[in-house]
Structures are given as C-alpha cells and as structure tokens.
N, C-alpha and C positions, 0 to 999 in steps of 0.2 A: 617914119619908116614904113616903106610897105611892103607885104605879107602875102605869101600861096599858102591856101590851102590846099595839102595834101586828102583823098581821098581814098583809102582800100575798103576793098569789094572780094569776097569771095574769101577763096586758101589763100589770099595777099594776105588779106584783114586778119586772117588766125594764124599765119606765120609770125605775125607782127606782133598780134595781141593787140591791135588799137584799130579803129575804125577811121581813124583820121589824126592828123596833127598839122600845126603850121611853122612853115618857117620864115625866116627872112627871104624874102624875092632876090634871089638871085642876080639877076640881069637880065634883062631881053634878048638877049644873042646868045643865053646858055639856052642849049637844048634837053627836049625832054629827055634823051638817056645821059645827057650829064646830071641833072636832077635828079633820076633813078640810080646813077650810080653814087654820086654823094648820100641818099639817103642807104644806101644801102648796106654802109659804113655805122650805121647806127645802133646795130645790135643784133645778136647772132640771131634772130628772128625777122630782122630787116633782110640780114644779108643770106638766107635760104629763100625769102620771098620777093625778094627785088636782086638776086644776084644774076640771073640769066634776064637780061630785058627782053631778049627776045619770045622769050615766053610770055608774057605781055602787050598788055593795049593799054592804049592810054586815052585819056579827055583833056582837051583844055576847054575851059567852062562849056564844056557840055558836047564839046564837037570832037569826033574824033581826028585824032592826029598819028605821024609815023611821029618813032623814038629820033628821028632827026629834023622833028621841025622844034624851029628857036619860041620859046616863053613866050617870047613878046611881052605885053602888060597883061598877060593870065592875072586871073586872082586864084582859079582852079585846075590843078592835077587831079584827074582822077585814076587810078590802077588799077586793073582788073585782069583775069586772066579772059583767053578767047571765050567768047559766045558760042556756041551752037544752038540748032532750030532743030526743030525735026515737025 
C-alpha cells in the first residue's frame, strides 16, 4: 500500500495538535483540496485548521502547488498558512 505524508507548519500544526500524520495515498487524480478537505473531517482541530483551504498553501514534496492541482505519485503534503517577508 502506498502512503502521504501529511505535514503541518505553523497555527495548522497547533489547531491540529500533530505535526504530521500519514495516510493511505489517495489517488493521483485527487487533488490537494480534496485531500484538505477529507482530512479536515478528522477532528474539530483539523476542521478549524484545514476547514477554509483557501487560507492555505500547500507542497507536494517540496514544490509549491495551487489546492487544484492532482496528487499525482506525491509521497508529501505539506500545509502551511501564507508566508510573508519583510
């Protein structure tokens, strides 16, 4: 069977209370806010930190991507809210 792992970053990671988890790979043709919105389903700490995706950014192993592009063979989600520089 193969596996993503999830990564939270920031107020994702302490809504959640977990820095990470993994689950079953989905499918290649689900996209990332199908994947944010299933996990988001997971516990009222999921669903205040993953219930608006558009407050979010995401990685798949390591690139950033929009919440409409498909899995593909990811092994990695990561979640984070926006960046800023200054």
């Amino acid at each position: 069977m193969k596996y993503l792992d999830i990564l939270y970053f920031a107020w994702v990671r302490e809504a959640t209370g977990i820095d990470g988890e993994q689950i079953a790979h989905p499918g290649a043709e689900t996209t990332v806010g199908e994947v944010v919105t299933m996990l988001a389903s997971r516990s009222a700490g999921h669903a205040v930190a993953l219930g608006e995706p558009e407050r979010l950014r995401a990685a798949l192993d390591q690139r950033f991507v929009a919440m409409d592009m498909p899995i593909g063979e990811a092994q990695e989600l990561a979640l984070f809210p926006p960046v800023t520089g200054g």
